[in-house]
C-alpha positions, 0 to 999 in steps of 0.5 A: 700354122708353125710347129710352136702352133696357133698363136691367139690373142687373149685377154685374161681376166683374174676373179678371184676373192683372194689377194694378188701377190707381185713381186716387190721389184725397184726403181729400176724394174717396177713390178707394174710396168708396161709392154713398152716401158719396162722401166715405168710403173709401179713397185714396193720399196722395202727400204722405205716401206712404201709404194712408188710410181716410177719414170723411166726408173726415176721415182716420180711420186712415193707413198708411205704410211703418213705422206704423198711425196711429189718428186716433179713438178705439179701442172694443175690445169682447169682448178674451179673456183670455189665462190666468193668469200672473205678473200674472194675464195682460195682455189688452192688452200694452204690450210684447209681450215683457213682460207687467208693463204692459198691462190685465188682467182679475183675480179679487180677493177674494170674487170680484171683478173689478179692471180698472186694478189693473196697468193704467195710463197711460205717459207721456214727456217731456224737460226742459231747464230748470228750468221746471215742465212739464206731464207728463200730465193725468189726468180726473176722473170726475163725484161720484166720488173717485179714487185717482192714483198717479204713479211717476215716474223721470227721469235725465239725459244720462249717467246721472250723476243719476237720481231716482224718485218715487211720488206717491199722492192722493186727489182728488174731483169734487163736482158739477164742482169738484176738491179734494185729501183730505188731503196727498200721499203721497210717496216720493222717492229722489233724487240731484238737485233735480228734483222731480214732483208731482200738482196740481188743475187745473179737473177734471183731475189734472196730472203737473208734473215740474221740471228743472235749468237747462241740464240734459236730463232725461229723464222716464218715468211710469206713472199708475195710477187707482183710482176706485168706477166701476172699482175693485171690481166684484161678480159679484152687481152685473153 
């Protein structure tokens, strides 16, 4: 036995009826943290009047009164299906209360599997002039060709114009470098001069969309991408 005396391990237990007050602590320091991860944990940012959990002083994930912000990326792994449906069943919804957009999980034919076939990105943005505006920017895959599909529909204020667009190309990375196959296909209905189409940029896909001058346009667009990683997968190749 030292002069500090026995040390003994204990493991406290706190009973009590009343709340437990922590200190605030930040994004460096959160208050909840770990033996060997002091920098890990949780803490209250006053600023922002919410709770955040933190990485090695990087806020990973922020909860305040009326969101959940993720601030890295989301792994989801072993997600049920739900069951048949209209749409076979949307695994991941976009609106709980519409089951027509989300991804899913589909038997084709000869029993394949197709992921992204009503699968897709979502996209919104306004526009205010006639300037050619970046949309969305899709990545393409390593030696790998790759269907994108844009459909595209944009109104102004009021309503008094209105345009829609389906773009389909074939776009493929050959050891880095990106080119179109062929034309786009495109379908436009339009009461207006606004126009949207797919453009090559480095190895990225680019949604352009174009306005009016001195016009709000309001812009909404769902991507659907179709590539040999994704597309088909056989059950004999599992």
């Amino acid at each position: 036995m030292s002069s500090e005396g026995l040390a003994l391990p204990i493991k406290p237990v706190i009973n009590t009826t009343s709340a437990v007050v922590i200190p605030n602590g930040t994004v460096g320091a959160p208050s909840i943290n770990f033996q060997d991860a002091k920098t890990s944990g949780m803490f209250y940012d006053t600023d922002a009047s919410s709770v955040s959990l933190v990485i090695g002083g990087v806020k990973k994930l922020n909860i305040d009164a009326t969101n959940v912000e993720v601030k890295t990326r989301v792994v989801l792994n072993g997600i049920a299906h739900p069951g048949p449906g209209s749409l076979q069943g949307a695994g991941i919804l976009y609106a709980a209360s519409d089951n027509s957009y989300g991804l899913y999980w589909r038997l084709g034919n000869n029993n394949s599997k197709d992921l992204l076939a009503q699968a897709g990105y979502f996209y919104e943005t306004k526009t205010t002039d006639d300037t050619k505006t970046l949309m969305a920017s899709i990545d393409t895959q390593y030696n790998e060709a790759q269907v994108v599909k844009a459909i595209v529909e944009a109104t102004n204020t009021g309503a008094t114009l209105a345009s829609s667009f389906e773009i389909r190309g074939l776009f493929k990375n050959t050891d880095g470098v990106v080119t179109r196959v062929g034309a786009l296909a495109t379908s436009t209905i339009t009461d207006s001069a606004w126009a949207a189409t797919l453009e090559v940029n480095g190895t990225s896909v680019d949604l352009m969309v174009t306005g009016a001058v001195a016009t709000t346009v309001r812009w909404k667009a769902h991507i659907i991408v179709r590539d040999t990683l994704t597309s088909v997968v056989n059950e004999e190749e599992e």
